[in-house]
ZAMARGU-4260 file (C-alpha; in steps of 0.2 Angstrom, whole numbers, plus 5000, padded with zeros to 4 digits):
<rodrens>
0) 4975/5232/4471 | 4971/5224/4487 | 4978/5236/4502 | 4982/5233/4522 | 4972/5245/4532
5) 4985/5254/4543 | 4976/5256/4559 | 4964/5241/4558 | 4956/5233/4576 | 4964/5217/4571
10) 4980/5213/4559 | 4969/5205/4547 | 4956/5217/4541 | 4961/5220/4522 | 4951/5230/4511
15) 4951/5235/4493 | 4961/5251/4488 | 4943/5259/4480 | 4935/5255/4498 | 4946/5267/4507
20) 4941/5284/4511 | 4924/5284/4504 | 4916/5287/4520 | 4908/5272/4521 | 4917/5260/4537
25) 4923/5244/4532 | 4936/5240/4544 | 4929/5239/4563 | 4937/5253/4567 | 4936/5263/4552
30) 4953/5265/4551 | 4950/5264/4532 | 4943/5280/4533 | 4959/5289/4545 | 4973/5282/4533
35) 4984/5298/4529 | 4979/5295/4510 | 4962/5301/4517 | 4968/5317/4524 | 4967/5328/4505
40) 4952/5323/4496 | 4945/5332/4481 | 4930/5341/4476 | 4926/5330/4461 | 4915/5315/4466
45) 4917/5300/4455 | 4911/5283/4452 | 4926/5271/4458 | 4931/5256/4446 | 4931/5243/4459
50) 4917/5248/4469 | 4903/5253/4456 | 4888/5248/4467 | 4895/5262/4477 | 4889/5281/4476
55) 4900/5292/4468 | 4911/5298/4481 | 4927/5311/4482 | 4946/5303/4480 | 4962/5306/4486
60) 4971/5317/4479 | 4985/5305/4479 | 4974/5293/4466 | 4977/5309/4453 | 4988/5306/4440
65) 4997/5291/4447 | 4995/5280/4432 | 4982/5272/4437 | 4963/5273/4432 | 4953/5272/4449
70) 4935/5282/4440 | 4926/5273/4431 | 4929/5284/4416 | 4948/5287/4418 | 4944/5305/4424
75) 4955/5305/4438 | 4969/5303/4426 | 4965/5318/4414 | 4981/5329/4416 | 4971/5346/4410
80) 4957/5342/4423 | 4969/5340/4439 | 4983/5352/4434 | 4977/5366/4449 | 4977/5352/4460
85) 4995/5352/4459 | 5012/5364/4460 | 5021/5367/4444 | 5037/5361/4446 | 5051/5348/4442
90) 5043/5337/4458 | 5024/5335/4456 | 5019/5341/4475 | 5001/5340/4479 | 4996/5360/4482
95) 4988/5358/4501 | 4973/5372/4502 | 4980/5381/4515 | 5000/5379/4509 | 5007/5388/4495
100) 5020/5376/4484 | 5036/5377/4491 | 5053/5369/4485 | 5059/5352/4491 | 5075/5342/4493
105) 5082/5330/4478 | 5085/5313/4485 | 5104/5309/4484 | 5104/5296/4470 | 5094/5308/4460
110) 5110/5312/4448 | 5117/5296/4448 | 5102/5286/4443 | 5093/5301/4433 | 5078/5299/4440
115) 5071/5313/4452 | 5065/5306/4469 | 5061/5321/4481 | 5057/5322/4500 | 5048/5338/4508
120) 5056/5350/4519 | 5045/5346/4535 | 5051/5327/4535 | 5069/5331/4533 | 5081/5324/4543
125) 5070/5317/4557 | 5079/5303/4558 | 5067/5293/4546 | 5073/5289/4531 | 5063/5300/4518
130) 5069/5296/4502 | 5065/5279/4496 | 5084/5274/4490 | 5093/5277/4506 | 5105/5292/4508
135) 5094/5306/4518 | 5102/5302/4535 | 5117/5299/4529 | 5118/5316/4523 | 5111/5322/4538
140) 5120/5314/4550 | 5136/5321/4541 | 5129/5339/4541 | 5122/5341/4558 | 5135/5331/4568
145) 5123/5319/4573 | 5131/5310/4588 | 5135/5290/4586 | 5126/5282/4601 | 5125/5264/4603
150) 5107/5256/4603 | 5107/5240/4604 | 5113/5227/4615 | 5122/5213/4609 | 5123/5197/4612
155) 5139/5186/4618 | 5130/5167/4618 | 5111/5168/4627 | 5116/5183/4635 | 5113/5201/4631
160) 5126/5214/4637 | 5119/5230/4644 | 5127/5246/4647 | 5143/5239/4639 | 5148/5259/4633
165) 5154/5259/4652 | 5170/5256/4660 | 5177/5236/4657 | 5182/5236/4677 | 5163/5239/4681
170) 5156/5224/4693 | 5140/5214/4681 | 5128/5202/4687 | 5117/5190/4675 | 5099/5195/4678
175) 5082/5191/4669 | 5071/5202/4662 | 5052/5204/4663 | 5041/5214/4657 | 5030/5222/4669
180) 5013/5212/4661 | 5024/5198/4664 | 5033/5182/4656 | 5028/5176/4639 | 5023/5157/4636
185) 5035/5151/4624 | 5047/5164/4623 | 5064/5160/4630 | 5071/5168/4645 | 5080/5185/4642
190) 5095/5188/4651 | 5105/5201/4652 | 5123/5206/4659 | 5120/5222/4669 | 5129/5233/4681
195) 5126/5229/4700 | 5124/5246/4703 | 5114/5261/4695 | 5120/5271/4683 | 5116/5287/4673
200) 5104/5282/4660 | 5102/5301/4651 | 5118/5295/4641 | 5109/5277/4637 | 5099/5274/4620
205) 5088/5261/4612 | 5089/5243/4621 | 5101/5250/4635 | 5091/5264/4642 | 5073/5253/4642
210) 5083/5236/4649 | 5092/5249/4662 | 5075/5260/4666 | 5062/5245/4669 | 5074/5235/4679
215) 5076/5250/4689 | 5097/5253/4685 | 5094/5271/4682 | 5100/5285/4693 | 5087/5297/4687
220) 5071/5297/4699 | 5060/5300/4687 | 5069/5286/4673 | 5053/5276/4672 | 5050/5261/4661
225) 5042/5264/4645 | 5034/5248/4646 | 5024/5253/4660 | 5006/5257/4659 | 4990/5244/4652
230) 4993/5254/4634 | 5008/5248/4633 | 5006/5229/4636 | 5005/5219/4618 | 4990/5207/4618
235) 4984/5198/4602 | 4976/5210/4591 | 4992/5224/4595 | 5002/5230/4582 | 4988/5231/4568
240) 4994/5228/4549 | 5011/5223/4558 | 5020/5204/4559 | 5009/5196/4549 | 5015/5178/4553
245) 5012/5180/4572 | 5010/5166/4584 | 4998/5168/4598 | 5002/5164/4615 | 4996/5167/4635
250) 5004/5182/4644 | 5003/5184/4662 | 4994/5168/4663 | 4980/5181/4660 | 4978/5187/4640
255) 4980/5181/4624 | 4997/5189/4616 | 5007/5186/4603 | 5027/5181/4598 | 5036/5184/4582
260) 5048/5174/4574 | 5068/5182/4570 | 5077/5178/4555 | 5086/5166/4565 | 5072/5156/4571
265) 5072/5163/4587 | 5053/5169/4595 | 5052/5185/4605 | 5042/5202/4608 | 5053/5216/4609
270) 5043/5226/4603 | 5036/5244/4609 | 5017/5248/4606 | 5015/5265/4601 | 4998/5277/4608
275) 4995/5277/4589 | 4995/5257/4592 | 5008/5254/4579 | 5025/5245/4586 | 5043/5246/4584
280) 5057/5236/4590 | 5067/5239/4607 | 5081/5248/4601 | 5069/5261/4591 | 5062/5268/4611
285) 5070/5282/4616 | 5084/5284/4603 | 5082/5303/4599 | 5072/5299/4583 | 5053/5299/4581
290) 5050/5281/4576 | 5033/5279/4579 | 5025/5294/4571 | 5017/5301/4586 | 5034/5305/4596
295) 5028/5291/4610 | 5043/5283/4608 | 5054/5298/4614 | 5040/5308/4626 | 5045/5300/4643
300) 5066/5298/4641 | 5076/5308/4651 | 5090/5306/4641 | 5086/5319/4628 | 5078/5337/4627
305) 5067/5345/4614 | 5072/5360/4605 | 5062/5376/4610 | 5056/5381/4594 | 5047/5361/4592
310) 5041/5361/4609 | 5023/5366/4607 | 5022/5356/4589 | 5016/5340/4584 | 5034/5336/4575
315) 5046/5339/4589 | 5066/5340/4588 | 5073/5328/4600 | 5094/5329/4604 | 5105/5319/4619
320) 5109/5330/4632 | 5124/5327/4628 | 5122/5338/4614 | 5119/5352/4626 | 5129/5365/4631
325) 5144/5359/4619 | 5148/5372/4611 | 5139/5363/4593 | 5123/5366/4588 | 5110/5357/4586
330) 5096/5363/4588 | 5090/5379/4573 | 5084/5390/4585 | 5102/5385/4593 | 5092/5385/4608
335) 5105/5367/4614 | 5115/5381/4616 | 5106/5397/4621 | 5097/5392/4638 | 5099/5396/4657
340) 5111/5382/4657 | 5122/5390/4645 | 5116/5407/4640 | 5129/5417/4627 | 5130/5436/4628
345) 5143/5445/4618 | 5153/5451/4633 | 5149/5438/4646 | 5149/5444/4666 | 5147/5458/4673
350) 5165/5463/4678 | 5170/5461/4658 | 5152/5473/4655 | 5158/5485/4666 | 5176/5487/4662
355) 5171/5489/4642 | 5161/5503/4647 | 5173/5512/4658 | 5186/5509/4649 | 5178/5515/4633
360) 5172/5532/4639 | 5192/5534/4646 | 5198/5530/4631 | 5185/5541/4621 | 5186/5553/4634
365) 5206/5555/4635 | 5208/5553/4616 | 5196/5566/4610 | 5207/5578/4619 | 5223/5572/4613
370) 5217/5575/4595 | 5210/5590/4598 | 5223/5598/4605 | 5234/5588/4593 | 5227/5594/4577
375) 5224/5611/4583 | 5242/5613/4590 | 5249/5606/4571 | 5250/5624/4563 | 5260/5632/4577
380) 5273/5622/4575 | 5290/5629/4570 | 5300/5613/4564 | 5299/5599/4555 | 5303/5588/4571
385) 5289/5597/4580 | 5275/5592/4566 | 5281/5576/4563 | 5280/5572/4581 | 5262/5583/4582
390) 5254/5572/4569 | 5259/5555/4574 | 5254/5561/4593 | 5235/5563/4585 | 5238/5548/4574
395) 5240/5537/4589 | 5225/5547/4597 | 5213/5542/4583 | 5218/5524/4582 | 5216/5523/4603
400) 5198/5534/4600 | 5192/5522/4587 | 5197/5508/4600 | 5186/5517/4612 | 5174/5521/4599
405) 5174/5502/4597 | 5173/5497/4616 | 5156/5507/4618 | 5146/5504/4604 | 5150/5484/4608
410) 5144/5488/4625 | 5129/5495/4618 | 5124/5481/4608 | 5129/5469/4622 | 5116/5479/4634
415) 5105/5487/4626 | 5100/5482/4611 | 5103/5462/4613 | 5105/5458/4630 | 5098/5442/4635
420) 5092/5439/4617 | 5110/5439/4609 | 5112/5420/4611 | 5097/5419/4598 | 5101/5431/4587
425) 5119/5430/4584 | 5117/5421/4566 | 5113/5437/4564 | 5127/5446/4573 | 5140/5436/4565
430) 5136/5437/4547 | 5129/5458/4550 | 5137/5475/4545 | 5137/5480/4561 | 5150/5467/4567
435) 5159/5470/4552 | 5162/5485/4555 | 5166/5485/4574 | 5179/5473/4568 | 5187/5488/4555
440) 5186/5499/4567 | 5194/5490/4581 | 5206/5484/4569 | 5211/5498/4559 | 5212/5507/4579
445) 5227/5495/4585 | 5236/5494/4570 | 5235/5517/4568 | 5239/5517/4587 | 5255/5503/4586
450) 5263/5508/4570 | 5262/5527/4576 | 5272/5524/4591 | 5284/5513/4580 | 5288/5527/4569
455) 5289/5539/4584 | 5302/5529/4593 | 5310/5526/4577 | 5312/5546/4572 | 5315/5550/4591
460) 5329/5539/4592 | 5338/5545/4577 | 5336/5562/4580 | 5346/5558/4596 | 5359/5549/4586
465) 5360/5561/4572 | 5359/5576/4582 | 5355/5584/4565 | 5347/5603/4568 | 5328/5603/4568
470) 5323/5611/4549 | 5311/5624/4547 | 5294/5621/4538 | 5292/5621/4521 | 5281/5611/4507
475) 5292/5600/4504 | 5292/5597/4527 | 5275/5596/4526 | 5272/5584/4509 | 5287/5573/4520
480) 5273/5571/4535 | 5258/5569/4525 | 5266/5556/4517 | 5273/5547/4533 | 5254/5550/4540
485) 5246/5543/4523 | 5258/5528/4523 | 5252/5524/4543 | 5234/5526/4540 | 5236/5514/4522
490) 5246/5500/4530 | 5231/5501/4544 | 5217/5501/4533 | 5226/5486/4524 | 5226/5475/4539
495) 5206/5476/4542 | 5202/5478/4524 | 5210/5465/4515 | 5202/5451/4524 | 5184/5456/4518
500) 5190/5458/4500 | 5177/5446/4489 | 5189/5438/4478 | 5199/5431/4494 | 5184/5424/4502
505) 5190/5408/4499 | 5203/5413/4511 | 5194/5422/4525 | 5178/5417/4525 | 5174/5404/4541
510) 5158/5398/4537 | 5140/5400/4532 | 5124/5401/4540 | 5110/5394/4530 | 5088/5397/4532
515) 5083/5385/4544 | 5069/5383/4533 | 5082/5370/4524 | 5083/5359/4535 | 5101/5350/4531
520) 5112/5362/4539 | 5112/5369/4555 | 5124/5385/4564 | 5140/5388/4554 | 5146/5374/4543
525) 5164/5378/4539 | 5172/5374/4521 | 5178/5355/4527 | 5160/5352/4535 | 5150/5358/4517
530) 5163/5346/4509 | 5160/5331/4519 | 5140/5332/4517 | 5143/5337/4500 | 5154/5321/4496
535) 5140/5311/4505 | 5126/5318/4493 | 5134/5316/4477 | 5145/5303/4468 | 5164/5306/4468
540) 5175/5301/4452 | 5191/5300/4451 | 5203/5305/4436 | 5221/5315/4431 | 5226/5309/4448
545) 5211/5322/4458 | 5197/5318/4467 | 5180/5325/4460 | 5162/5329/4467 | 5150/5325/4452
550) 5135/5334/4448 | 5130/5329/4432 | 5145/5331/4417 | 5152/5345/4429 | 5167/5338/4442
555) 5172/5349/4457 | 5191/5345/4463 | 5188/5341/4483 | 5204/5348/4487 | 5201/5365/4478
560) 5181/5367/4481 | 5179/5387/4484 | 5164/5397/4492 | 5156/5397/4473 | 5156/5378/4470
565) 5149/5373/4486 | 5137/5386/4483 | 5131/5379/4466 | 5132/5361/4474 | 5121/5366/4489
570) 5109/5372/4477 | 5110/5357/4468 | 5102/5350/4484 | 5085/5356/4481 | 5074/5362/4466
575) 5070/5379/4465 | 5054/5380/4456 | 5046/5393/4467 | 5049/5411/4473 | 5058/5404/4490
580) 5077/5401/4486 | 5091/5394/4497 | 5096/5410/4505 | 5114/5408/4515 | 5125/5420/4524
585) 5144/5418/4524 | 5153/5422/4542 | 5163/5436/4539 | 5183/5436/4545 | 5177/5446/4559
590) 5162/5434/4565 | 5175/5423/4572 | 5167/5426/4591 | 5155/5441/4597 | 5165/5454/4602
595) 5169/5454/4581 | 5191/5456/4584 | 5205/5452/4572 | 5205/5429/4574 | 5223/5430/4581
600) 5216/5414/4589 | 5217/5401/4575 | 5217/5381/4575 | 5208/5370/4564 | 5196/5363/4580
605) 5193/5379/4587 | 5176/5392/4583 | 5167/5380/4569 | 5175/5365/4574 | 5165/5346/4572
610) 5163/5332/4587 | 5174/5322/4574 | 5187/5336/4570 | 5206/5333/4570 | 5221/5344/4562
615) 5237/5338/4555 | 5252/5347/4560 | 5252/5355/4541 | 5234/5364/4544 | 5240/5370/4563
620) 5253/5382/4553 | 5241/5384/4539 | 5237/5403/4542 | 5248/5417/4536 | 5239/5429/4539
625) 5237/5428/4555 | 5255/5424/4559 | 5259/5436/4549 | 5251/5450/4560 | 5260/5442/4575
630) 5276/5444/4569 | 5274/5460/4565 | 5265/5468/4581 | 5278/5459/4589 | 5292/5465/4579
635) 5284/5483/4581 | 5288/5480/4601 | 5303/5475/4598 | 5307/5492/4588 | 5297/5502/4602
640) 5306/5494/4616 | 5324/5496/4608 | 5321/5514/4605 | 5316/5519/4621 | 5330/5506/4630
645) 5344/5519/4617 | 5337/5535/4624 | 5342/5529/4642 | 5359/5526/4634 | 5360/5541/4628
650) 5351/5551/4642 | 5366/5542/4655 | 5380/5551/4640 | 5376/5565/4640 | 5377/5567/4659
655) 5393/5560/4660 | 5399/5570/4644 | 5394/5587/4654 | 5402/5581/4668 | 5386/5580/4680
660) 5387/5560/4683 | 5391/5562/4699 | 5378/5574/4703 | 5364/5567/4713 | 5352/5580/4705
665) 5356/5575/4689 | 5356/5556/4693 | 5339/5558/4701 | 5333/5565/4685 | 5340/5550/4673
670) 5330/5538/4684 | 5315/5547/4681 | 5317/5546/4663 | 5320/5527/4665 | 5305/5527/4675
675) 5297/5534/4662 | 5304/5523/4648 | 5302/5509/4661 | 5281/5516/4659 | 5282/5517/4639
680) 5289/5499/4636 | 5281/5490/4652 | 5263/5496/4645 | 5266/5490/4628 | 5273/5472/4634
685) 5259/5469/4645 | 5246/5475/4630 | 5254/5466/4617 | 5266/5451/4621 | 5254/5441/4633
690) 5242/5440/4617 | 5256/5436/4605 | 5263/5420/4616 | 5245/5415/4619 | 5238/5416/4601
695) 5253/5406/4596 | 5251/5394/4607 | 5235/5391/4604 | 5237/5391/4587 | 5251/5378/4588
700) 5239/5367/4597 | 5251/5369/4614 | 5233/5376/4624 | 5216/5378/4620 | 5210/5396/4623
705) 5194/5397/4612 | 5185/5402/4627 | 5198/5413/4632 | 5196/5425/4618 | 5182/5440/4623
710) 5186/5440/4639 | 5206/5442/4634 | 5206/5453/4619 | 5194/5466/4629 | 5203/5466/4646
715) 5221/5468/4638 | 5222/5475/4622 | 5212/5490/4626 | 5224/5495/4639 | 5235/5505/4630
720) 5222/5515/4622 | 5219/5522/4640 | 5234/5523/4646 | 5244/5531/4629 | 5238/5548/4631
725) 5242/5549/4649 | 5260/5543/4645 | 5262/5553/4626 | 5252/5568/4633 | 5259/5582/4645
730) 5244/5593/4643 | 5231/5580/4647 | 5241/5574/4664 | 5242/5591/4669 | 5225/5594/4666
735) 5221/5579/4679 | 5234/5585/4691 | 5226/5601/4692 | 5207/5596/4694 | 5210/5581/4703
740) 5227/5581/4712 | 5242/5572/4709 | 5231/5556/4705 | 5243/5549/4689 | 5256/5546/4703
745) 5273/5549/4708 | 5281/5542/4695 | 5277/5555/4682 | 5277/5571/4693 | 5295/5565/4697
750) 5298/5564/4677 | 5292/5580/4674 | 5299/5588/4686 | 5317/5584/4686 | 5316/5585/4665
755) 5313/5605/4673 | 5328/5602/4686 | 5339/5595/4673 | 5337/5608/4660 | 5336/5624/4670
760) 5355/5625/4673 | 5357/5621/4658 | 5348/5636/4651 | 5358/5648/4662 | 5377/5640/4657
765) 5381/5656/4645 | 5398/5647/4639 | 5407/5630/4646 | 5416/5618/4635 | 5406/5610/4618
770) 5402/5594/4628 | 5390/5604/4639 | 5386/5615/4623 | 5379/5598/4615 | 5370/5591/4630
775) 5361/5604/4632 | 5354/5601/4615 | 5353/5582/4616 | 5344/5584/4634 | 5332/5600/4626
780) 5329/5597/4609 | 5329/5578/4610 | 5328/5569/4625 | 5314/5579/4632 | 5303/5578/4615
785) 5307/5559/4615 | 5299/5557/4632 | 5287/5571/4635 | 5277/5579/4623 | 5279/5595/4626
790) 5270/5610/4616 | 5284/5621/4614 | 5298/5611/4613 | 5300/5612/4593 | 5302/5631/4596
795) 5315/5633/4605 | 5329/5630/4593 | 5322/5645/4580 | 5320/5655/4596 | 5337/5651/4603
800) 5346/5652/4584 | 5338/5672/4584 | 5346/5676/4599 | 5362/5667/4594 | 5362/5677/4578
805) 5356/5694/4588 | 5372/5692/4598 | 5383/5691/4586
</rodrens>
């Protein structure tokens, strides 16, 4: 029962348990009454067993119901009497006044052994190991990608090596060390191999950085020893209720001190005195973790920084700064990574701000037109040919409007309703409905707009080839084009639906954000980080030839854990006696960066990647989907391009079938349809096969273009949704033209015009041979359509079949 005082004046002052916090003092000090025992006392007042000459005073509230009898009367371990006292749950918590109970994290041998140790929330993965069996930073280390740094320095015979992390071909010299109160009688020399220059101490930890810093190797000007200053200087009655079995010496020639003796036999003070005056060793100073209770230890190193949300509490975060601005965090107000070093935005720069908007409002602007007039124009067309080509024309419209649709409201949450604050807040962008559905949208926009022109090239050219006469409209015409539209819009809606189906999360889910109230995870743990903390925590057991996690009597296969098992396991983690639960948030398929887009940029190391992270050829081709949708968009180029390339062919036919090939009229007017086909393909290359190479190179591990991503996918693939109505559209660039000159260049005038040149004479040839005859209906009926969209172009043959038929 007899009990060290913690913080006695000298480390001999021993008191009895029942002497402690009963206001009396009985250590010089009266560091028996400032023990953290002392800090919760109870209203009840008591007569204490071994102190009855004592008055009855107030206990702990850690003396109730421990199993033993510290009243006189056993009151104190009465359960009905001291049940308020504390929270009603599987871990008995002591309810604090001020606090409401809360849950609290199982100790990892707690399934293995059966017997429930638990550790509370606020001394979580500090770096001190909570849970009296081991395994709390293990588990921690593995969840928040705690960085290995080297603390001590070792010993090669008497000598110690410092700074040894650094390059072999560095020039050492032998030097001793002294402390700044001087040597130590009887302790032998210290000497230490360091660099003969300085170095940069912010990447130096433990023994390394304090050798480097009081011997003045550091680079940094402020890098001071932490040894310096009369507080610090260990003299015989330092280290209170600390090495017990110490050996008094001189220091300095000037005061009484002390040694300690190693496990080897060896005397020495390596030790760091604390402002709370307790100690700990060398390699425990200025090591990122908060050894001494009063964060001392870690205040005066410039080789960390302290997370923001921690700065102004008495429990701070401390990370390398090495740990900053990497792209991991670290911190749970991820301010490591949202700072003036390394602020995030969802579009980032200004040029990139400024082109989204403009190009939004353009392709807004540009596409409302093309499907209001497309739309409206639907019923006045004559022929099947005209409709098909109508409603594909506002099909393509839509899908580039949604993509400006997209462009703007991004811009709007990037400016206005963000901004600067983004970086804090995107746990909650990422995992939020309104990403989500910026990422439908833009998705279900390029996929409408890209197989729309697919199809169009596809009918255009085999009208041409087919030269079958345009039919009139009927239900069954127009059942045909709703069909051909509905099939579009489905496909479309299938490639930005399907990955946010629930039963293929599994698949398409990247990662999960968890409360930073639980302190174990931190930013957006993917599927391979949960199972590498969750193999930590819990026991694995082998059988049938798999590997299993075991929780209890239920085994979770490691190589087939879904969203659902992890979840249960996670859970598993922490008792949930009280109304706060675990709350998580998975990171949708489109939460793959801010600017929420299809992930055409895929590899196992990119987005939610580890410091530890390495794929195997297997997992760089381990994503379908997503070369899937390459393939295809790229096939659909292909198609588009092939098309067009045919209509030249058979443009440059037609001429020399009507006997005009050696007309330079004629040929001017072919080479402005190649212009114009040079436009179509040209456009649809530069959109499209850029993002294809790249993503496949990245995927394949050839590049790295993580951090390519936003500024890429918004700079080229919005293009086309500008540019397609402009190309597709007659009526919108004559609108331009004709309220603001000739500004869509020469290059379309010259199309337009000589498709007017080229078909004139045409239309006043009342005979000629059948060659002419069918050129004039390739060139009117076929070739014009498949490169201009012209509003009456589908009328002519009914209009010209009447006046055939009126002749005759």
């Amino acid at each position: 029962m007899e009990t060290n005082c913690l913080f006695p004046s000298s480390s001999t002052c021993e008191v009895h348990k029942h002497k402690m916090c009963d206001e009396l003092k009985h250590c010089p000090d009266g560091s028996d009454e400032s023990h953290d025992m002392c800090g919760i006392m109870t209203d009840f007042t008591c007569i204490r067993r071994f102190a009855p000459a004592n008055p009855a005073s107030p206990m702990p509230v850690t003396w109730l119901l421990d199993g033993d009898e510290d009243c006189m009367d056993g009151e104190d371990e009465i359960v009905t009497l001291w049940e308020n006292y504390f929270c009603d749950g599987e871990a008995k918590q002591i309810k604090v006044p001020d606090k409401s109970c809360d849950n609290v994290y199982r100790c990892p041998q707690s399934y293995s052994t059966g017997t429930f140790t638990y550790a509370s929330f606020d001394k979580l993965c500090d770096g001190v190991e909570s849970c009296g069996d081991g395994g709390e930073n293990d588990v921690c280390k593995t969840a928040r990608d705690f960085p290995n740094i080297d603390k001590e320095a070792p010993y090669k015979g008497e000598v110690r090596t410092v700074c040894n992390a650094s390059n072999d071909e560095i020039t050492r010299e032998i030097r001793e060390f002294t402390r700044p109160w001087g040597e130590v009688f009887g302790e032998p020399k210290v000497e230490l191999s360091v660099p003969t220059f300085k170095v940069n101490c912010s990447q130096m930890f433990g023994e390394h950085y304090l050798f480097l810093s009081c011997m003045d190797l550091c680079k940094e000007e402020n890098a001071g020893c932490p040894l310096d200053g009369k507080n610090r200087r260990l003299e015989y009655d330092s280290c209170p209720g600390q090495f017990l079995d110490r050996t008094y010496t001189l220091g300095g020639n000037s005061f009484l001190t002390f040694l300690d003796k190693t496990d080897s036999g060896r005397y020495h003070q390596d030790f760091f005195r604390c402002n709370n005056s307790r100690c700990v060793e060398y390699k425990q100073v200025c090591d990122l973790v908060d050894d001494c209770g009063d964060m001392s230890d870690e205040l005066n190193c410039v080789n960390n920084m302290v997370c923001e949300n921690t700065r102004n509490t008495t429990k701070k975060q401390f990370i390398s700064l090495q740990q900053k601005c990497d792209g991991i965090y670290d911190c749970f107000d991820l301010s490591d990574e949202c700072n003036e070093t390394c602020m995030k935005y969802i579009l980032g720069g200004w040029a990139l701000k400024a082109f989204c908007w403009v190009m939004g409002f353009l392709a807004l602007l540009f596409n409302l037109f093309t499907v209001v007039r497309g739309f409206s124009s639907i019923k006045n067309c004559a022929t099947e040919g005209a409709m098909t080509s109508k409603v594909l024309m506002s099909l393509i419209g839509s899908g580039d409007f949604m993509i400006g649709l997209y462009l703007v409201i991004l811009s709007v949450y990037d400016s206005v309703v963000y901004g600067r604050d983004y970086c804090k807040n995107q746990a909650e962008w990422l995992t939020g409905t309104a990403c989500l559905s910026l990422g439908v949208i833009s998705t279900v926009g390029s996929q409408l707009s890209l197989f729309s022109m697919t199809v169009m090239s596809c009918i255009r050219i085999y009208g041409i080839q087919s030269m079958k006469i345009p039919g009139p409209i009927d239900k069954k015409a127009v059942m045909r084009v709703a069909s051909l539209a509905s099939a579009i819009i489905a496909a479309s809606l299938a490639v930005a639906v399907i990955p946010l189906v629930p039963s293929l999360e599994n698949y398409f889910v990247q990662g999960m954000y968890y409360d930073p109230a639980y302190k174990v995870f931190i930013g957006f743990p993917n599927k391979d980080r949960h199972t590498e903390v969750l193999k930590t925590y819990y026991e694995e057991t082998k059988r049938d030839g798999k590997t299993y996690i075991q929780q209890g009597d239920t085994g979770y296969p490691i190589s087939d854990l879904s969203w659902e098992d992890i979840a249960t396991l996670v859970d598993g983690m922490f008792t949930h006696d009280f109304g706060l639960q675990l709350t998580r948030s998975p990171v949708h398929f489109y939460g793959n960066d801010g600017v929420c887009l299809f992930k055409y940029f895929v590899r196992t190391d990119d987005a939610r990647r580890s410091r530890n992270s390495e794929g195997t050829e297997a997992e760089m081709m381990s994503d379908p989907v997503v070369w899937s949708m390459l393939a295809i968009n790229l096939f659909c180029f292909f198609i588009i391009s092939v098309c067009y390339i045919a209509i030249i062919v058979k443009a440059r036919q037609s001429l020399k079938n009507a006997g005009q090939h050696g007309n330079p009229t004629r040929l001017k007017a072919v080479a402005a349809v190649q212009s114009k086909v040079l436009i179509i393909i040209a456009t649809d290359f530069l959109c499209w096969v850029p993002f294809i190479i790249i993503s496949g190179l990245h995927s394949l591990k050839y590049i790295n273009a993580s951090t390519w991503y936003a500024t890429f996918a918004m700079i080229v693939l919005p293009l086309n949704s500008v540019i397609n109505p402009l190309i597709y559209d007659g009526a919108l660039k004559n609108l331009i033209r004709k309220r603001w000159g000739e500004a869509t260049g020469s290059v379309e005038q010259g199309a337009s015009t000589a498709m007017s040149t080229i078909s004139r004479p045409f239309r006043r040839e009342n005979g000629g041979n059948s060659n002419k005859a069918n050129t004039r209906v390739i060139w009117k009926h076929r070739i014009e359509p498949a490169i201009e969209d012209e509003e009456d172009t589908g009328n002519i043959w009914i209009e010209q079949k009447k006046k055939t038929n009126d002749d005759k």
